[in-house]
Backbone as numpy.savetxt, mean C-alpha at the origin, in Angstrom:
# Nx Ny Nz CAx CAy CAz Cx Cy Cz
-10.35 -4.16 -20.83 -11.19 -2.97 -20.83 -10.31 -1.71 -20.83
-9.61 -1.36 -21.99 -8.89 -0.19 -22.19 -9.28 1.56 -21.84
-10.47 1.22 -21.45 -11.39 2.57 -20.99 -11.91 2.33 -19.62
-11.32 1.64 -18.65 -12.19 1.23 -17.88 -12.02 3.03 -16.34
-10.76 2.92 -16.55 -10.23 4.36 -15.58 -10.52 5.77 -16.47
-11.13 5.01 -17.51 -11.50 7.08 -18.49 -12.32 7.45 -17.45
-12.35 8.95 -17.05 -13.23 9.65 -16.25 -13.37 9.23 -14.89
-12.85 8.08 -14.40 -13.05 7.49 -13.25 -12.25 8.20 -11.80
-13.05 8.21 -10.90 -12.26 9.51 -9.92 -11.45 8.26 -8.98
-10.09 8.21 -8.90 -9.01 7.46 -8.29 -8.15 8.11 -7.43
-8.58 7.67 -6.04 -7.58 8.02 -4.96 -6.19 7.61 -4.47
-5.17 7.51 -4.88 -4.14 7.19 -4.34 -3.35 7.59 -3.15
-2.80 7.12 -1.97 -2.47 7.59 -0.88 -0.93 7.36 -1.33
0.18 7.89 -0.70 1.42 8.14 -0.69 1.28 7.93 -2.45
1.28 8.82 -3.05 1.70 8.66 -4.36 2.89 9.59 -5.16
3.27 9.99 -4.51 4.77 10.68 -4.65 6.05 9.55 -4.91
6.32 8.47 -4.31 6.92 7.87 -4.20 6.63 6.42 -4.82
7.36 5.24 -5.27 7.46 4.08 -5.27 6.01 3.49 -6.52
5.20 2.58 -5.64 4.69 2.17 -6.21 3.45 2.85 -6.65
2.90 4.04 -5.86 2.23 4.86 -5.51 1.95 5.86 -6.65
3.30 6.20 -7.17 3.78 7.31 -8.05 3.59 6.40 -9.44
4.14 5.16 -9.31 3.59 4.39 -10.74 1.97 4.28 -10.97
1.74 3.88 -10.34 -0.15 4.08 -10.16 -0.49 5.46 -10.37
-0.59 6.32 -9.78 -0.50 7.94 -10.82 -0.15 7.77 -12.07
0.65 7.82 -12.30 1.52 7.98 -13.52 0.39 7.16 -14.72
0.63 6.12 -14.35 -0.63 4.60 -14.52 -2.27 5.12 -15.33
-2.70 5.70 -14.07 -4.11 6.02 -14.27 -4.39 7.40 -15.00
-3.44 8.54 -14.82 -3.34 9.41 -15.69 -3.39 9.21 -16.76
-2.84 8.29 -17.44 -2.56 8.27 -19.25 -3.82 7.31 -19.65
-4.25 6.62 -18.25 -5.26 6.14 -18.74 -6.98 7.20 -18.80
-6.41 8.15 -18.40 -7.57 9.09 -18.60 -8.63 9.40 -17.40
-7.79 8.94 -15.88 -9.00 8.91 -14.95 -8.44 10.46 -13.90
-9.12 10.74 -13.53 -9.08 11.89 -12.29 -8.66 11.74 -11.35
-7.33 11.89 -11.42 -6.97 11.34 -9.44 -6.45 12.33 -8.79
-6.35 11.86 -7.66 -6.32 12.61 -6.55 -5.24 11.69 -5.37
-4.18 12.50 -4.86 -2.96 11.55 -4.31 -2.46 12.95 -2.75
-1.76 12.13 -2.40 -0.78 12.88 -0.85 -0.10 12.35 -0.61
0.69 12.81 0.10 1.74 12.68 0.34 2.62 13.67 1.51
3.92 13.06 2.29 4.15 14.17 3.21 5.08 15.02 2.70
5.77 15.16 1.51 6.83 15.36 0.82 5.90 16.74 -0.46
6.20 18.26 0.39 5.17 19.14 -0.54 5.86 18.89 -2.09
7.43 18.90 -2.05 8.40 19.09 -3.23 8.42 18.25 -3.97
8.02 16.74 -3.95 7.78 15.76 -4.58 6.16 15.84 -5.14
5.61 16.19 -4.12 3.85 16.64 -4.63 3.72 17.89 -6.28
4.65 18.30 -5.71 4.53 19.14 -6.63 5.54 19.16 -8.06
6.67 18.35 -7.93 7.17 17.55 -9.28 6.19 17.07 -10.05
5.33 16.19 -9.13 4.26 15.16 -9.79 3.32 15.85 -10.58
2.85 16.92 -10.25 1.88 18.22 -10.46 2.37 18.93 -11.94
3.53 19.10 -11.79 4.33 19.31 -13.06 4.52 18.55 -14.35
5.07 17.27 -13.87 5.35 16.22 -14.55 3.92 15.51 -15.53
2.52 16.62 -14.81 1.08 15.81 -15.05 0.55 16.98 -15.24
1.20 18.31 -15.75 0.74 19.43 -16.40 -0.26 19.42 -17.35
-1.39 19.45 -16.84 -2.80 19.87 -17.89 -3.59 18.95 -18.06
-3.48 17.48 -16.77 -3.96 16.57 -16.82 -4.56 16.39 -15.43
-6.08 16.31 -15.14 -6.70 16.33 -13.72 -6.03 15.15 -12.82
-5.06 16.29 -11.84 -4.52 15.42 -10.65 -4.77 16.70 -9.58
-5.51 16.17 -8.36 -5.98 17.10 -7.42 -4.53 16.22 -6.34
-3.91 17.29 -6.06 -2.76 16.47 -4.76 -2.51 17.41 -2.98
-2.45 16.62 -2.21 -2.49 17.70 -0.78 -1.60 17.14 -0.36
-0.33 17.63 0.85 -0.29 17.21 1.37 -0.77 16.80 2.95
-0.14 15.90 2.81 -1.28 14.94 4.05 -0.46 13.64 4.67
-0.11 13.59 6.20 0.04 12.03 6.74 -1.08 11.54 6.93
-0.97 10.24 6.57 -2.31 9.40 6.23 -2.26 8.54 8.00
-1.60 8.50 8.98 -1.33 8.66 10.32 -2.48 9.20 10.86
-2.57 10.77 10.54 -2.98 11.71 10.95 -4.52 11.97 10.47
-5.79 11.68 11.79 -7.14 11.57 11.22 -7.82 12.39 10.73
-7.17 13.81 10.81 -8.03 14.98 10.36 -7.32 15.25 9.01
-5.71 15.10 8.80 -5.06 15.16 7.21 -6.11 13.97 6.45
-6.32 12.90 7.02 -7.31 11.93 5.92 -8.87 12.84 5.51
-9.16 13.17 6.92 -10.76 13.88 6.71 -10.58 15.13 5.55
-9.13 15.90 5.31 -8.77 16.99 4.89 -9.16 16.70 3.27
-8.00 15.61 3.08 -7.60 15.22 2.16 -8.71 14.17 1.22
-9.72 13.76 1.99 -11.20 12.67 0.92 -11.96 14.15 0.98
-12.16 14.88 1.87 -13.03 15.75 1.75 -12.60 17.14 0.73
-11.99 17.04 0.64 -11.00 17.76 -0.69 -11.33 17.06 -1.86
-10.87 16.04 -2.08 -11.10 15.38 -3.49 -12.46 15.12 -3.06
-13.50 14.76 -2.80 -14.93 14.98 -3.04 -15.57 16.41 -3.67
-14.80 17.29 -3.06 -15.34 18.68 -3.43 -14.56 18.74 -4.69
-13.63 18.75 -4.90 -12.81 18.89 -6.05 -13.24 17.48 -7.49
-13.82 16.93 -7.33 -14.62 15.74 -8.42 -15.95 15.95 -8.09
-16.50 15.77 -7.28 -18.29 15.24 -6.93 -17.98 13.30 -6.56
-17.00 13.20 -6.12 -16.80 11.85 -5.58 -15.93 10.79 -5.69
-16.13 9.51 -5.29 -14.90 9.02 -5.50 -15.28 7.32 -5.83
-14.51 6.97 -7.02 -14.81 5.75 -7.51 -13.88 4.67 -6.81
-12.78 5.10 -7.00 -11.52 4.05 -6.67 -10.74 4.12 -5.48
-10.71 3.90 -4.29 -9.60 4.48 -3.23 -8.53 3.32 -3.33
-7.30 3.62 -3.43 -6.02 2.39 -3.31 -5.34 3.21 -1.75
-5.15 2.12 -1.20 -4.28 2.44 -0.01 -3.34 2.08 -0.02
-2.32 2.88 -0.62 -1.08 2.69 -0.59 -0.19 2.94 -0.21
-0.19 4.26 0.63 1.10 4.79 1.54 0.90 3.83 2.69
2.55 3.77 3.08 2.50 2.48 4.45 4.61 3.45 4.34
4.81 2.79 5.21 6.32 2.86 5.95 6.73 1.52 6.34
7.81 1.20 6.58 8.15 -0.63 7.14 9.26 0.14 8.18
9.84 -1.12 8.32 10.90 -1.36 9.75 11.63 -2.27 9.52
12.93 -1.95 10.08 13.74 -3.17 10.41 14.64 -3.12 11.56
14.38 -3.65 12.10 15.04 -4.39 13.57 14.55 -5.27 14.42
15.23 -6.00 14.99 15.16 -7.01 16.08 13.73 -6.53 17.05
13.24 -7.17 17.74 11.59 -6.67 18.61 12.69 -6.21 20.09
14.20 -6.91 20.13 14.56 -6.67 21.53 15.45 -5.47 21.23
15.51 -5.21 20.36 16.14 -3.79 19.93 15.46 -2.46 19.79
14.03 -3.03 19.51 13.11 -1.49 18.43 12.68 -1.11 20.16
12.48 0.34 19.86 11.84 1.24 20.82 10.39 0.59 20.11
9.48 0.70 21.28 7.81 0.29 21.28 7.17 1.57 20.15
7.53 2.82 20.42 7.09 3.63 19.75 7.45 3.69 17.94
8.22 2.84 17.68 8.57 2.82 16.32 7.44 1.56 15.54
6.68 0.52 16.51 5.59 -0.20 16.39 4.75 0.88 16.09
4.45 1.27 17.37 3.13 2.19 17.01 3.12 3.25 15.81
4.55 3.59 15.30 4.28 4.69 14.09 3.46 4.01 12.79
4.59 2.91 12.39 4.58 1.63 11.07 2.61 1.36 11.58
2.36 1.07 12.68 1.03 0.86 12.51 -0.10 2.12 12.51
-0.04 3.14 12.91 -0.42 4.29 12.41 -0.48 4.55 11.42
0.34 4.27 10.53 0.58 4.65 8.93 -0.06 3.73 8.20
0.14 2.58 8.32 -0.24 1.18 7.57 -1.50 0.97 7.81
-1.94 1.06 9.07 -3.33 0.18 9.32 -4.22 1.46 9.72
-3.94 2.11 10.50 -5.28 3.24 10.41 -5.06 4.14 9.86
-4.36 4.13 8.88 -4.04 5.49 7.75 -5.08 4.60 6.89
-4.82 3.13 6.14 -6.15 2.71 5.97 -7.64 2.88 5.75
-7.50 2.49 7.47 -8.90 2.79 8.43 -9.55 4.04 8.07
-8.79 5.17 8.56 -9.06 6.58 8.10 -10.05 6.73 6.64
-8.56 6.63 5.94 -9.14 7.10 4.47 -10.55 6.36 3.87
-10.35 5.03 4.45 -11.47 3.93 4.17 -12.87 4.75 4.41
-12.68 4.75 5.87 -13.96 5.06 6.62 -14.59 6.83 6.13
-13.86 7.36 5.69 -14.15 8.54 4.95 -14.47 9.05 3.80
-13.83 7.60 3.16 -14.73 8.08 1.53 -15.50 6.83 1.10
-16.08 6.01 2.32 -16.65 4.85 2.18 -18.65 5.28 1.52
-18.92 6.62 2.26 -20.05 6.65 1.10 -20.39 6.82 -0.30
-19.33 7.78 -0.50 -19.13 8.04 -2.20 -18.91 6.88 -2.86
-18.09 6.17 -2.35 -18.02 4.56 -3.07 -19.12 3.30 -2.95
-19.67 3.36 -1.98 -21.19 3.00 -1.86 -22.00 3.25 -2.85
-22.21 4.73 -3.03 -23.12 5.26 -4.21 -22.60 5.07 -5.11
-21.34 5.13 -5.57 -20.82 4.64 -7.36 -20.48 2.93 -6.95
-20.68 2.25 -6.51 -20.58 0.97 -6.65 -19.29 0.29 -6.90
-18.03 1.58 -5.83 -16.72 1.26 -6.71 -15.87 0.10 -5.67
-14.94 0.33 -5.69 -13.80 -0.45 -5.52 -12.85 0.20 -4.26
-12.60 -0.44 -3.63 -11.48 0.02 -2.43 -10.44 -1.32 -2.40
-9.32 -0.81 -2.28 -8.21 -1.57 -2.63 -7.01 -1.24 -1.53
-6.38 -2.16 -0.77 -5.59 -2.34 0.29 -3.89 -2.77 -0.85
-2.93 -2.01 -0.37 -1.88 -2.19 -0.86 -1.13 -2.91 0.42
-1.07 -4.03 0.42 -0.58 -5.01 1.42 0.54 -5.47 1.77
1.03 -7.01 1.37 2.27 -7.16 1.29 2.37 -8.73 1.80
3.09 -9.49 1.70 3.79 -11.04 1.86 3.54 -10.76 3.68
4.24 -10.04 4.09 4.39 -9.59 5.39 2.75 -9.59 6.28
1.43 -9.38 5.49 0.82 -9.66 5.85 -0.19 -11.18 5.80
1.02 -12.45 5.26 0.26 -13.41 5.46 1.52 -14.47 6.18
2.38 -13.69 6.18 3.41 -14.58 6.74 4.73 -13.22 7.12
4.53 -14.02 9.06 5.22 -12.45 9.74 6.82 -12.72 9.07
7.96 -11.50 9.20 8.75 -11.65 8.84 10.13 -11.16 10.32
10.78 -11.95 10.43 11.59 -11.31 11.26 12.42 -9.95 11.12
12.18 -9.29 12.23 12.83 -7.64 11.61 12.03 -6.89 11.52
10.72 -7.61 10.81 9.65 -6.36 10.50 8.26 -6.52 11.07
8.13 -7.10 12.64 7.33 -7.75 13.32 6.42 -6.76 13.34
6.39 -5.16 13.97 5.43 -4.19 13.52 4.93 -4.31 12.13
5.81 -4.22 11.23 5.33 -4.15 9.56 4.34 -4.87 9.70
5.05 -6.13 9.92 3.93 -7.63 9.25 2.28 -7.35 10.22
2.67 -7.01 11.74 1.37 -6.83 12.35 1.03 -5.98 12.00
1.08 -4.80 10.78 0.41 -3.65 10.53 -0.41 -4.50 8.96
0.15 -5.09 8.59 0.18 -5.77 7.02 -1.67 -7.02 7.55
-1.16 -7.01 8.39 -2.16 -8.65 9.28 -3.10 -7.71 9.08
-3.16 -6.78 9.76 -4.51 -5.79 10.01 -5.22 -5.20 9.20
-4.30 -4.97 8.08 -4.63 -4.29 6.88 -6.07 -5.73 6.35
-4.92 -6.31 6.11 -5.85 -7.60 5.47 -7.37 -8.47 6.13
-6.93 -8.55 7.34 -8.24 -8.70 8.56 -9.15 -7.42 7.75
-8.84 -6.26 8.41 -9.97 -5.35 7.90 -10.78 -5.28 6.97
-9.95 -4.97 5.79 -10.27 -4.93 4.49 -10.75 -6.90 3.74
-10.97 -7.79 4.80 -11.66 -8.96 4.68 -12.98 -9.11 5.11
-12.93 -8.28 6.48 -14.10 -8.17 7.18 -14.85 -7.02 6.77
-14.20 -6.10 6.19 -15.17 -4.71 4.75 -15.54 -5.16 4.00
-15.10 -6.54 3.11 -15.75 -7.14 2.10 -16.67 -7.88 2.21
-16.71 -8.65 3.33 -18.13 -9.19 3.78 -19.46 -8.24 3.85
-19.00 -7.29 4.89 -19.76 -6.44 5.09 -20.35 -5.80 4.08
-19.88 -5.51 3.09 -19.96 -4.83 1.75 -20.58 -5.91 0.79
-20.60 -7.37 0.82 -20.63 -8.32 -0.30 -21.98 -8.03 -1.08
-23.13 -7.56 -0.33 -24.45 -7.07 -1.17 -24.74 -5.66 -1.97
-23.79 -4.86 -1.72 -23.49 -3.32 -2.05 -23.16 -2.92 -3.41
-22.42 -3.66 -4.14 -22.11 -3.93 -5.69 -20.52 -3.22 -5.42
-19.98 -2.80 -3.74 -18.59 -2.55 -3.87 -17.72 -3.69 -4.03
-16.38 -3.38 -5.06 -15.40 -4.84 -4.67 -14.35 -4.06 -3.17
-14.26 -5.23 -2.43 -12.73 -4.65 -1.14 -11.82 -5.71 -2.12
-10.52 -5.27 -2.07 -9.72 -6.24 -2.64 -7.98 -5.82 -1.70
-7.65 -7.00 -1.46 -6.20 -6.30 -1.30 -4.92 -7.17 -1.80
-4.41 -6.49 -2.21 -2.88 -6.76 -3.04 -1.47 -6.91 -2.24
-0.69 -7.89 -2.55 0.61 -8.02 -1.98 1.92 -8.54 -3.05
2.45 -7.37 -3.35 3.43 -7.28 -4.11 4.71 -8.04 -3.88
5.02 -8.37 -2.72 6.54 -9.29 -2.50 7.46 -7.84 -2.71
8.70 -8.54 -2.83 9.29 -7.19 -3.18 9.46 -6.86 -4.17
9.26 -5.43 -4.14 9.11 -4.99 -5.36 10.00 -3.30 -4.90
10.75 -2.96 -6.66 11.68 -1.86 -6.16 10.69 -0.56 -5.91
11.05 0.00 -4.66 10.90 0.78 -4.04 11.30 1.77 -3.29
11.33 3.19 -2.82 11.32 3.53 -1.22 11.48 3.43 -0.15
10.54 2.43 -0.46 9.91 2.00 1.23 10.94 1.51 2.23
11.92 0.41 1.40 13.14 0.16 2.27 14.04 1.48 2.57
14.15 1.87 1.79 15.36 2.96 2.05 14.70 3.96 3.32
13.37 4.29 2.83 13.15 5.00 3.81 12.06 4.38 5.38
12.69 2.63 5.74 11.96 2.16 6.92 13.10 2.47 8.03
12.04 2.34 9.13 12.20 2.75 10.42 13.54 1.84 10.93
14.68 2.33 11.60 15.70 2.11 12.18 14.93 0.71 13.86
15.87 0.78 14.27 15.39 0.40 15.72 14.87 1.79 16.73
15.20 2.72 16.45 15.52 4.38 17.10 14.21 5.31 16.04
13.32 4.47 15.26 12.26 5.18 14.52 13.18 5.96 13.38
14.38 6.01 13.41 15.22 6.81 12.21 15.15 6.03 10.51
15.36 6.06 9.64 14.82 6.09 8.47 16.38 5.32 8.45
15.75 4.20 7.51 17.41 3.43 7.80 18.66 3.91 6.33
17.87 4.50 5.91 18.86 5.24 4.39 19.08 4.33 3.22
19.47 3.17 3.77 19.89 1.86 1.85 19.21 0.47 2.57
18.67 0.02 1.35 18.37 -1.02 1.45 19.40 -2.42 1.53
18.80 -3.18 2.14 20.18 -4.52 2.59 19.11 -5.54 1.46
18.56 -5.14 0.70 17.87 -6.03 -0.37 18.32 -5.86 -1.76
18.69 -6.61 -2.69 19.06 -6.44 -4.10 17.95 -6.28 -5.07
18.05 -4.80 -5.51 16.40 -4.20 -6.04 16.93 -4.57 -7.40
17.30 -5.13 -7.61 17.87 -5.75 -9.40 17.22 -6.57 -9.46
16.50 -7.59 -8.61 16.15 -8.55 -8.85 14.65 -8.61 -8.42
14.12 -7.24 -8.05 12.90 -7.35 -7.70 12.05 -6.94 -8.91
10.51 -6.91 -8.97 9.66 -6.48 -9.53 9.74 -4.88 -9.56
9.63 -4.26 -10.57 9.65 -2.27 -10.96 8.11 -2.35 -10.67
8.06 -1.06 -10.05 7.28 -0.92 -9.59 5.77 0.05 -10.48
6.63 0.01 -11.79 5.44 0.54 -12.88 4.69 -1.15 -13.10
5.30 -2.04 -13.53 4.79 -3.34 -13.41 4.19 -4.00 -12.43
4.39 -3.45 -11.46 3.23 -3.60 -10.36 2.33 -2.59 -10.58
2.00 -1.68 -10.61 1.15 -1.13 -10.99 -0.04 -1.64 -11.94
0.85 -1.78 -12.62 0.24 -2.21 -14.26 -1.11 -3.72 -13.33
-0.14 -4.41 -12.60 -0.99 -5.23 -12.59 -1.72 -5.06 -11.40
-1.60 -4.37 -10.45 -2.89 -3.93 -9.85 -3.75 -3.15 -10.30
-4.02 -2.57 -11.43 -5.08 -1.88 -12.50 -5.80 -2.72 -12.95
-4.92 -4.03 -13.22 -5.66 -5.28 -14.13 -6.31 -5.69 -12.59
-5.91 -6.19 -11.87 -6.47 -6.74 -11.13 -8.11 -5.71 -10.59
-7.73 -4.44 -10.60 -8.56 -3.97 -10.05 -10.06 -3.64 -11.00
-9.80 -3.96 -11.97 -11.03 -4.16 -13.99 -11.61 -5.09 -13.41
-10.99 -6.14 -13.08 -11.48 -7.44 -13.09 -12.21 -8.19 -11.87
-12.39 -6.38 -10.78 -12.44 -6.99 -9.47 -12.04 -8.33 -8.54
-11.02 -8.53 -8.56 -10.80 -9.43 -7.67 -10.44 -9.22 -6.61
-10.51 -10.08 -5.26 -10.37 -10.71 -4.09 -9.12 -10.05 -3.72
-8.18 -10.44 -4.18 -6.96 -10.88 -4.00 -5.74 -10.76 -4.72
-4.47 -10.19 -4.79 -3.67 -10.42 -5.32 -2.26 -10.60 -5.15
-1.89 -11.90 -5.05 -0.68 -11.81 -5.01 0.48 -12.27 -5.90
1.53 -11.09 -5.71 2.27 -10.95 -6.56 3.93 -11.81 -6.51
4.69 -11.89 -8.12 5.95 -12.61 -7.44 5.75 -13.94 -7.62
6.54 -14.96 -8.06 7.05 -15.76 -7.90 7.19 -16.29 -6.21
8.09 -15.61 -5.69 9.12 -15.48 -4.34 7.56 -15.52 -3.69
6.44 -14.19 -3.78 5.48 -14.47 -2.93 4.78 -15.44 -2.98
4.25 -16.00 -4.01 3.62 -16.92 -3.88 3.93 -18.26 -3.34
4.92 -18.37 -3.75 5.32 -19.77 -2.94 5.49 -19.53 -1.50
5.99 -18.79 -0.97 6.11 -18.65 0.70 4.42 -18.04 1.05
3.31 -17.71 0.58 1.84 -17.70 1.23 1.80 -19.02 0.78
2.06 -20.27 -0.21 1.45 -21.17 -0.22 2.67 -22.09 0.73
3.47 -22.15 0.98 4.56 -22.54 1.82 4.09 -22.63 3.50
3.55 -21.29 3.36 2.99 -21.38 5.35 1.51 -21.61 5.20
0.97 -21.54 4.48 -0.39 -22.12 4.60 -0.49 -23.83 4.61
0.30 -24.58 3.97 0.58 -25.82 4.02 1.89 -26.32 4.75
2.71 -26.08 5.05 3.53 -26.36 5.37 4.45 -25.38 6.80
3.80 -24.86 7.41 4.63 -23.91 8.17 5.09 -23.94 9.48
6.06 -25.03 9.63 7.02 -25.53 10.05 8.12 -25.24 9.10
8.14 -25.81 8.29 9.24 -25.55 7.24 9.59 -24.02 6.64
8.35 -23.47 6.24 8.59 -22.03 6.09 9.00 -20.95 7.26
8.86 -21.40 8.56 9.64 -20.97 9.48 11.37 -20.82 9.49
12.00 -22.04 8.80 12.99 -22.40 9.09 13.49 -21.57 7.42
12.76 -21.65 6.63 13.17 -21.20 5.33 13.45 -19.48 5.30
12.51 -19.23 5.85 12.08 -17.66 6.23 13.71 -17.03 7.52
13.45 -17.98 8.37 14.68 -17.40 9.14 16.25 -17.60 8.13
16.40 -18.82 7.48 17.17 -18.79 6.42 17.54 -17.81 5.83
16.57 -16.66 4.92 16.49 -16.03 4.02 16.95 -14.85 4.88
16.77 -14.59 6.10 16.59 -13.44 6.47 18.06 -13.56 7.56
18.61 -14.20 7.99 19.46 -14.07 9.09 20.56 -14.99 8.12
22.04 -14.82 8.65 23.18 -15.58 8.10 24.18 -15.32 9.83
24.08 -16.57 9.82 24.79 -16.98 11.58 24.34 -16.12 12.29
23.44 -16.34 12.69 22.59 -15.39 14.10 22.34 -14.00 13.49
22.63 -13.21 12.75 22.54 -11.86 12.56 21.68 -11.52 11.38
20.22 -10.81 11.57 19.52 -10.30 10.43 20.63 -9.20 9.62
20.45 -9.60 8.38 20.99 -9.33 7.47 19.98 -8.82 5.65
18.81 -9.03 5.85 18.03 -8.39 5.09 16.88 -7.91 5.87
């Protein structure tokens, strides 16, 4: 359906960055109206440039923060007459040990991830009611199988997916789809800029982004996925086998998972 985002009003959260910014980029050429934030005004406004003469409404906004969400749907409502598509895609990660991280660097990663969510969800959940659209959770591997290092992440990732499972029920007679997506890794941001043990932004990734999924190609296929309403998506090779690995087998994906992630006692990705 090559027309399916013409005219269609599409919310993107953190879309300045990563996968976020491909999805803009994405739905623009496909002809739909979006509307994105971000905490970064100078990157907001590259994007603004870069999408000169083409309807992109952008604020900034932490999606953390419950009144920047109320700011920011209630903005793009006034600025369209409503909203077809919401993707939740801004999130933050972590890496460190649970006996290392300050408690408060949990609570940020889940602020951001799961009721930045919540927020945006619960705020532009009537407009999407009345157009019969789509709300979409940008997830992650992390939320079906925890990962060491990123024990906040993954419990922010769990929640995401709980929610947005128990919205789709709730929703199943409404003509809305809930769907949520988990990319594996895919090149990004997000590492470079996750939380230290000290909440500090850890600067380079200890992951080889050569070998991951680009993150316009993720895009690409959460668009498809999202035409076609589905459930579910997960992405990757690498992901799929480790959600079907701990769903059948997870004993073993325990031992595989600490494998991947530690080399003689010491996390190392």
């Amino acid at each position: 359906m090559p027309d399916f985002f013409n005219n269609k009003v599409v919310v993107v959260t953190g879309g300045s960055d990563g996968i976020g910014k491909a999805l803009v980029d994405a739905l623009l050429l496909q002809g739909a109206k979006v509307a994105t934030c971000g905490r970064n005004q100078d990157k907001l406004y590259d994007l603004q440039i870069r999408h000169s003469g083409r309807p992109l409404h952008t604020i900034v906004a932490d999606v953390s923060n419950e009144n920047d969400c109320r700011n920011f749907i209630e903005s793009t409502i006034s600025f369209y007459g409503g909203i077809d598509v919401l993707i939740n895609n801004a999130g933050i990660s972590m890496r460190s040990l649970l006996k290392d991280a300050d408690s408060e660097v949990i609570r940020k990663v889940m602020e951001t991830n799961f009721f930045g969510t919540v927020y945006n969800t619960k705020m532009a959940l009537d407009s999407i009611i009345a157009r019969k659209g789509t709300i979409v959770g940008v997830s992650s591997i992390a939320g079906f199988r925890g990962l060491p290092g990123r024990s906040g992440y993954s419990a922010s990732k769990f929640a995401v997916n709980g929610f947005l499972e128990a919205l789709r029920t709730e929703l199943s007679d409404s003509g809305v789809n809930v769907m949520w997506v988990c990319p594996g890794f895919t090149t990004s941001n997000i590492r470079n800029a996750a939380l230290n043990s000290k909440g500090k932004a850890q600067g380079e990734s200890p992951m080889d982004e050569g070998k991951m999924m680009a993150s316009n190609v993720c895009a690409r296929h959460i668009l498809r996925a999202i035409e076609k309403r589905k459930r579910s998506l997960v992405l990757t090779f690498n992901g799929k086998r480790t959600v079907f690995m701990n769903k059948l087998f997870p004993g073993l994906a325990d031992k595989l998972v600490k494998k991947f992630f530690f080399k003689q006692g010491v996390l190392v990705r």
